[in-house]
PALUMKOL-346699 format. One line per field, with one value per residue (C-alpha): residue number from 0; chain; x, y, z. Coordinates in nm, 2 decimals, always signed. Layout:
N
nr [NUM, ...]
kette [A, ...]
x [X, ...]
y [Y, ...]
z [Z, ...]
//
This chain:
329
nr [0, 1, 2, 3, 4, 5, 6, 7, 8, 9, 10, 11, 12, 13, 14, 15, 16, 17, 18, 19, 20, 21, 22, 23, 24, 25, 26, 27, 28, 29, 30, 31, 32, 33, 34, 35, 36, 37, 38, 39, 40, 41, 42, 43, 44, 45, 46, 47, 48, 49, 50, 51, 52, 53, 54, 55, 56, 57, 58, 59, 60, 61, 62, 63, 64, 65, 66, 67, 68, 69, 70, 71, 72, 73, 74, 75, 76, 77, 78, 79, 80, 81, 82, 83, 84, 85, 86, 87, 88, 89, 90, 91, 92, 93, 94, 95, 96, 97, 98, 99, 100, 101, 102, 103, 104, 105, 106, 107, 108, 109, 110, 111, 112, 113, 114, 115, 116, 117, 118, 119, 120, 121, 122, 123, 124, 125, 126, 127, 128, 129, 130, 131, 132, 133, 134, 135, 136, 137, 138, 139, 140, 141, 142, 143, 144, 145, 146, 147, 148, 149, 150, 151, 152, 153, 154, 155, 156, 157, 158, 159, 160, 161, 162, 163, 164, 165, 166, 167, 168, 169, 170, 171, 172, 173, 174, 175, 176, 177, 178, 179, 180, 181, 182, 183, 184, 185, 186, 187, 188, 189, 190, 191, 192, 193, 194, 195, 196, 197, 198, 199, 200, 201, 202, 203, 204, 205, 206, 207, 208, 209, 210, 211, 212, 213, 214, 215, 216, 217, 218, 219, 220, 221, 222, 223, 224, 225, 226, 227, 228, 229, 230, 231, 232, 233, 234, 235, 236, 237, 238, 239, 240, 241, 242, 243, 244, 245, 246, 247, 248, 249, 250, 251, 252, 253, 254, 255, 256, 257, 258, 259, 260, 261, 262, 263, 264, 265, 266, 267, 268, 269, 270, 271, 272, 273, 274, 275, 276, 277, 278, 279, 280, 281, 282, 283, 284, 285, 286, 287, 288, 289, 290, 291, 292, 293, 294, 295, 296, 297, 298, 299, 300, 301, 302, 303, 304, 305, 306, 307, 308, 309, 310, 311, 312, 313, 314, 315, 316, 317, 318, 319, 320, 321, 322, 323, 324, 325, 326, 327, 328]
kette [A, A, A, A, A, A, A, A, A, A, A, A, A, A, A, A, A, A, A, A, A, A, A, A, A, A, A, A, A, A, A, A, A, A, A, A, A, A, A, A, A, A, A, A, A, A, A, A, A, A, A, A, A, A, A, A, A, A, A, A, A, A, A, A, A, A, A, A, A, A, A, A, A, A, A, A, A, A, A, A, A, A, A, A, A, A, A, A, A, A, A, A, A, A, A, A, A, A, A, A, A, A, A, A, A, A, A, A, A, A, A, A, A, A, A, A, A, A, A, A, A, A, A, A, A, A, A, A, A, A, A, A, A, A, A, A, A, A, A, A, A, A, A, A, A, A, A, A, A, A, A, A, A, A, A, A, A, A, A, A, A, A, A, A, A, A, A, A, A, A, A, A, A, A, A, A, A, A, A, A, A, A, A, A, A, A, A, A, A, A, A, A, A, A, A, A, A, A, A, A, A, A, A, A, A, A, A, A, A, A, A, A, A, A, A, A, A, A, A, A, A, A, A, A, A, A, A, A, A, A, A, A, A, A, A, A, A, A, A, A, A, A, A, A, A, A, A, A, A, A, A, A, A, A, A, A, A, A, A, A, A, A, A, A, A, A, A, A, A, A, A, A, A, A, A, A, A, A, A, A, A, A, A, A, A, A, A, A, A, A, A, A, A, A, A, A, A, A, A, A, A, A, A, A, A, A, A, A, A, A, A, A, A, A, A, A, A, A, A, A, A, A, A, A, A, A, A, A, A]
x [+14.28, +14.11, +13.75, +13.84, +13.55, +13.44, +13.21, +12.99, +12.82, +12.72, +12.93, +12.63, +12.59, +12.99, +12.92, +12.69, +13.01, +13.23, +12.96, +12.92, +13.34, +13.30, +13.14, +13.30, +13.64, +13.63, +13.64, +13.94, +14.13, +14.10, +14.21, +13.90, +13.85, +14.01, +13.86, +13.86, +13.64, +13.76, +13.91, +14.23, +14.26, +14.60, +14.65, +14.74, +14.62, +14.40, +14.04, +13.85, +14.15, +14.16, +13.82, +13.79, +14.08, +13.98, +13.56, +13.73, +13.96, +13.68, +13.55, +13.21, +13.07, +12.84, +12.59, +12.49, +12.13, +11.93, +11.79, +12.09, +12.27, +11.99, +11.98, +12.37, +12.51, +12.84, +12.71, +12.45, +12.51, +12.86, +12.94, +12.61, +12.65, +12.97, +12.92, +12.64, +12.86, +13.09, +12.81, +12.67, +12.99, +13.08, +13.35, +13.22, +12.92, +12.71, +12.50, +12.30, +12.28, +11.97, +12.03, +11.75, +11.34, +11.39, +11.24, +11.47, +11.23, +11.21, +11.55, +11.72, +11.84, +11.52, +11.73, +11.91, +11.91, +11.92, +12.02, +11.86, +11.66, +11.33, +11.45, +11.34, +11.61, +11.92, +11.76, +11.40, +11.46, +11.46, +11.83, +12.01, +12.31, +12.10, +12.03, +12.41, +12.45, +12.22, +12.44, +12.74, +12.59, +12.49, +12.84, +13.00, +12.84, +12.91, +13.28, +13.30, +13.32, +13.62, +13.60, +13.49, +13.82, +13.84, +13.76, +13.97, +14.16, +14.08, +14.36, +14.26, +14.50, +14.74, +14.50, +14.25, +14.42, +14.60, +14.19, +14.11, +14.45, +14.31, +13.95, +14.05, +14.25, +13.90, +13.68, +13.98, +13.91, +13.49, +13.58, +13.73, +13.51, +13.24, +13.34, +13.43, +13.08, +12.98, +13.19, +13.09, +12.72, +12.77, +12.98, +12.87, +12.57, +12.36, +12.43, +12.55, +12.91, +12.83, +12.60, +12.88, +13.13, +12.94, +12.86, +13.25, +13.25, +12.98, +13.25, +13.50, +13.27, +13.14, +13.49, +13.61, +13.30, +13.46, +13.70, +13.45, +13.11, +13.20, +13.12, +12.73, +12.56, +12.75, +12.72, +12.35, +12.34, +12.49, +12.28, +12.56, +12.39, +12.75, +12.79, +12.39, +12.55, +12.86, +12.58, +12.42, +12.69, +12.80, +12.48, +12.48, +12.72, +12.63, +12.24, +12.11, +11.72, +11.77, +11.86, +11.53, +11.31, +11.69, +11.64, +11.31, +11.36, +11.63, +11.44, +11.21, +11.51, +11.50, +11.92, +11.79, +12.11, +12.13, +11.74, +11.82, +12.16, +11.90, +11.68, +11.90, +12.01, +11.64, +11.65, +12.04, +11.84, +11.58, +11.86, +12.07, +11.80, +11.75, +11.39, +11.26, +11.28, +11.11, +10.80, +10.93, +11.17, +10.84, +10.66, +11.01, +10.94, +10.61, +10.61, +10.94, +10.69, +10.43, +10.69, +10.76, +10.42, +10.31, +10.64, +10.70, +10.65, +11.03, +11.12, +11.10, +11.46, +11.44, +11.37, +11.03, +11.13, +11.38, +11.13, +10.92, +11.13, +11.25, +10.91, +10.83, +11.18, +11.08, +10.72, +10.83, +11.05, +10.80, +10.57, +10.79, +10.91, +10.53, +10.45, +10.43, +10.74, +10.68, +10.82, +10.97, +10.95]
y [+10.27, +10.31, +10.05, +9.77, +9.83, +9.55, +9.60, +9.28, +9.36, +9.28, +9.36, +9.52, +9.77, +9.86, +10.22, +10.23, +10.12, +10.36, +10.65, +10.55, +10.53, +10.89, +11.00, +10.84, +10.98, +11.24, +10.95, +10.79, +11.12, +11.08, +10.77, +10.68, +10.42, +10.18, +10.02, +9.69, +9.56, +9.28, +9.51, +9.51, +9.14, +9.15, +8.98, +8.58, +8.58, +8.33, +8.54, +8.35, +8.30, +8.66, +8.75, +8.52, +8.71, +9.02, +8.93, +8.76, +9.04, +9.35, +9.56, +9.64, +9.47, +9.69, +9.52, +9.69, +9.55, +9.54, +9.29, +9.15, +9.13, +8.93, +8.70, +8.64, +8.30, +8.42, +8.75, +8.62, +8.22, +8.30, +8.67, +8.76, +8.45, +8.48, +8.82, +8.71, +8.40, +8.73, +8.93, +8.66, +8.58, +8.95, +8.99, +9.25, +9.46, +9.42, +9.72, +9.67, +9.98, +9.95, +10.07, +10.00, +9.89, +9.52, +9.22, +9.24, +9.17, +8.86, +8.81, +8.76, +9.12, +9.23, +9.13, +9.39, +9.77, +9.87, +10.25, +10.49, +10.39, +10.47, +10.18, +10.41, +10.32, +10.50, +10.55, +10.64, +10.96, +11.27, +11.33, +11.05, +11.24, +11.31, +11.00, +10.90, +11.19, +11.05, +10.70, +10.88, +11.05, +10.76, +10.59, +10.87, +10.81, +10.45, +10.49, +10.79, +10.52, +10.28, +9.97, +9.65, +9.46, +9.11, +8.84, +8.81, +8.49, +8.29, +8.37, +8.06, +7.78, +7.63, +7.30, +7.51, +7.75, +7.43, +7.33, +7.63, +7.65, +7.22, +7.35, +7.68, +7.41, +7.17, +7.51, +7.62, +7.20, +7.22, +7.57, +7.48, +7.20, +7.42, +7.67, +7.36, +7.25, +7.62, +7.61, +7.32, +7.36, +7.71, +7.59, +7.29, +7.19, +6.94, +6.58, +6.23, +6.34, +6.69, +6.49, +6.26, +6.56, +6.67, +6.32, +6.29, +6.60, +6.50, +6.20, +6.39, +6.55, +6.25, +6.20, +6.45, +6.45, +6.33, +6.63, +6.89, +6.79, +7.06, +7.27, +7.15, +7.41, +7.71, +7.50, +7.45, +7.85, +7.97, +8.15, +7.89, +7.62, +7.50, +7.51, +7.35, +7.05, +6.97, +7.03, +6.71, +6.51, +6.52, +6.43, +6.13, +5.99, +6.19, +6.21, +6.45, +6.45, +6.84, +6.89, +6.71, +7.04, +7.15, +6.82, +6.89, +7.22, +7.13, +6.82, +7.10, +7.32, +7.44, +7.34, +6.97, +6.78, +6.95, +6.88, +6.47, +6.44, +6.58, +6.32, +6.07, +6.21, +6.13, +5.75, +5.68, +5.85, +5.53, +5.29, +5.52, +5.77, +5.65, +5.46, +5.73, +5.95, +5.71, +5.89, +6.27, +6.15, +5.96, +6.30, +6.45, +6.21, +6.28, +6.66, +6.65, +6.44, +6.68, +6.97, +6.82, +6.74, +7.10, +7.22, +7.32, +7.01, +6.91, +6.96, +6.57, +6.48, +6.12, +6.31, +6.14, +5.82, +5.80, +5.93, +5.73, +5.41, +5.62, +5.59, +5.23, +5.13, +5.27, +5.22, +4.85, +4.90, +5.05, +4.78, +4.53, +4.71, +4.68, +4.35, +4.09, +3.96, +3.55, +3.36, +3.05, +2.77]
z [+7.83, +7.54, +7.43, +7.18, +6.93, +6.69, +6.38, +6.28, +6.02, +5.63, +5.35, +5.15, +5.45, +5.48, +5.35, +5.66, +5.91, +5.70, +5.78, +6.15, +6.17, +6.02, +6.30, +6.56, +6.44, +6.73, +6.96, +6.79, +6.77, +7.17, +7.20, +7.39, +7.11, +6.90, +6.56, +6.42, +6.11, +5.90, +5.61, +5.82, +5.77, +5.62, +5.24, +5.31, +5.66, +5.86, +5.83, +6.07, +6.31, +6.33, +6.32, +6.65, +6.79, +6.77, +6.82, +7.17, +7.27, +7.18, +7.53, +7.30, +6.98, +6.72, +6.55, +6.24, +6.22, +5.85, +5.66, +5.50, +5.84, +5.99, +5.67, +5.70, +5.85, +5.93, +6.09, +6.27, +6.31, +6.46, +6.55, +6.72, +6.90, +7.02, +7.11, +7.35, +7.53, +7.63, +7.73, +7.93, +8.05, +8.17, +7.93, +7.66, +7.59, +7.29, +7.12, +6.82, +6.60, +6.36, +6.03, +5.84, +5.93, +5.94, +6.18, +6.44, +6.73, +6.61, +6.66, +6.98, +7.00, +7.16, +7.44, +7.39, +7.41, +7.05, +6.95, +6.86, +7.15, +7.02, +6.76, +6.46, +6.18, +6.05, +5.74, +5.81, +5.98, +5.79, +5.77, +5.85, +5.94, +6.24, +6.30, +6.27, +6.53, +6.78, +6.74, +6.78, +7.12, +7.25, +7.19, +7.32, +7.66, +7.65, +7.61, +7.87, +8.14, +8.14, +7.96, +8.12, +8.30, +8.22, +8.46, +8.80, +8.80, +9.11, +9.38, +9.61, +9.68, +9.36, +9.32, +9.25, +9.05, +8.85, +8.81, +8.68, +8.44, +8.31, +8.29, +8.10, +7.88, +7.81, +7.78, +7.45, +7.35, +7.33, +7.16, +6.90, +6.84, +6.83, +6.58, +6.38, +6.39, +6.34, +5.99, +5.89, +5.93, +5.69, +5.45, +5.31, +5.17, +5.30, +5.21, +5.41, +5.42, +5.63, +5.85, +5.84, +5.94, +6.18, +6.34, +6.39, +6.60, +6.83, +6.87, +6.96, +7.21, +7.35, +7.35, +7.62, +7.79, +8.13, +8.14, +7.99, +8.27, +8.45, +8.19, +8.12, +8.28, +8.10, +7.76, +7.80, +7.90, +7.62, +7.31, +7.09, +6.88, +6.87, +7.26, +7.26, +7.06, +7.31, +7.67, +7.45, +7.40, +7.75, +7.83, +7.63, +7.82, +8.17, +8.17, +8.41, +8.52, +8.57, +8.19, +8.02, +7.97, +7.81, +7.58, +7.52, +7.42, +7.20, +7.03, +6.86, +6.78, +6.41, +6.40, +6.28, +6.38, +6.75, +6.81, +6.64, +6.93, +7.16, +7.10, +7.10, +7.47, +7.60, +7.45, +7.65, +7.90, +7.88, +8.00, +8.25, +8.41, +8.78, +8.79, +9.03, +8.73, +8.46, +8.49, +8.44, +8.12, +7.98, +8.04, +7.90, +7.61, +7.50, +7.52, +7.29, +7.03, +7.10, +6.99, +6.65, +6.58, +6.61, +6.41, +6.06, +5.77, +5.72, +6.10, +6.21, +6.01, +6.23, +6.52, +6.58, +6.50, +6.79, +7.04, +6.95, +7.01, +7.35, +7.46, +7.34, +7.56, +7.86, +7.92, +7.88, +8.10, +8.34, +8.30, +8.37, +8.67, +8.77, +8.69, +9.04, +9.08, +9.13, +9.42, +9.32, +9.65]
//
């Protein structure tokens, strides 16, 4: 069976994938691999439909790391993310192939493995049909073995297979609400109606968050910002002491509309947290205001504001819960 190989990469480095398909032509000729960039998107069909088709159905994702792919949305505020929800989830592996100096450690692909392995650029060795070859080696190994099998369906009893069939169904629902957010955080340019846009999809989270609860931990586990955004709006209607350092985090987040959902999770959190917990969600509280004080200028974007009132509602709330309760004869 031969790998499913996807190429994310930028269009200004496509004479580097053409090279690097050059190479691997061997492997092709074998059938131990089979190619897919997106100049086989057919003329009149659905590019991003079939871009998530085949990013979802690849055994092992290239990333063709340089400048301009770090710098791209598309490339890296969708495919590398992706990629990473089906590495974490088992499904695919994910090998970043740097082809020019660039600030990728700064990226999370120093999770990653990157080849060459000494992480010394395509183009700064001597010949870079050498380094190329050293690629192309290293590929060669990888694909030697047999591709990763998909994940095992549950063979328990049929409620917990027709569980698994509904969940499947609500894990295809958050999905698709998530790449919409995705698009429609690239595409258009700030103003009131994308806010707007994207307000009406937290909605429609919030929505489903009954049926989609299960889900919260692999939501908030996810590298996604889109995936980040439906964990918080399950949580603002299912708030969860275990998920406030997940808020927190988020609050500070440099995605301004996931960190302001995330702080408006910790202020329903105010008046449906447990009392036991008021103390860890006011400590929850006032490191989140501590994050955005210490962030860039321009990072607040009503963040602060809504903490701030968080805070103001529940320390009342404590004091009041502290205050001598009067006996009336």
């Amino acid at each position: 069976m031969p790998w499913r190989v996807f190429y994310s990469y930028s269009h200004r480095d496509a004479e580097f994938r053409e090279r690097l398909g050059t190479y691997l032509a061997p492997l092709k000729h074998q059938g131990k691999i089979v190619e897919w960039y997106d100049r086989k998107i057919e003329p009149g069909t659905d590019w991003e439909a079939e871009i998530s088709v085949q990013l979802d159905t690849a055994n092992v994702i290239f990333l063709l790391v340089s400048e301009d792919f770090l710098a791209s949305d598309y490339c890296f505020g969708v495919e590398v993310e992706r990629s990473f929800a089906r590495l974490k989830r088992g499904e695919a592996m994910v090998v970043p192939i740097l082809l020019k100096p660039c600030l990728w450690q700064e990226s999370r692909l120093s999770e990653l493995q990157i080849i060459p392995r000494d992480a010394k650029a395509i183009t700064s060795w001597p010949s870079q049909e050498d380094g190329f070859a050293n690629v192309a080696t290293e590929i060669r190994e990888l694909v030697s073995a047999p591709p990763p099998s998909p994940p095992v369906a549950s063979k328990g009893p049929s409620g917990a297979r027709q569980f698994d069939s509904a969940l499947d169904l609500v894990r295809c629902q958050v999905g698709a609400y998530t790449r919409l957010y995705e698009r429609t955080r690239q595409r258009m340019p700030g103003s009131y109606q994308r806010t707007a846009r994207m307000q009406q999809i937290v909605d429609s989270m919030r929505a489903i968050a009954t049926a989609s609860y299960p889900l919260l931990d692999e939501l908030a586990n996810s590298p996604s910002p889109g995936d980040h955004l439906a964990a918080v709006a399950i949580l603002q209607v299912f708030v969860s002491e275990d998920y406030l350092p997940f808020l927190v985090r988020l609050v500070g987040s440099e995605k301004p509309f996931v960190g302001y959902q995330a702080a408006k999770a910790l202020q329903f959190a105010v008046s449906a947290l447990d009392i036991r917990a008021h103390q860890d969600l006011l400590q929850a509280i006032v490191n989140a205001q501590a994050t955005l004080q210490t962030a860039s200028p321009g990072l607040d974007s009503g963040r602060l504001s809504v903490l701030r009132a968080a805070e103001q509602d529940l320390r009342a709330a404590i004091s009041a819960l502290a205050a001598p309760s009067q006996i009336y004869d």
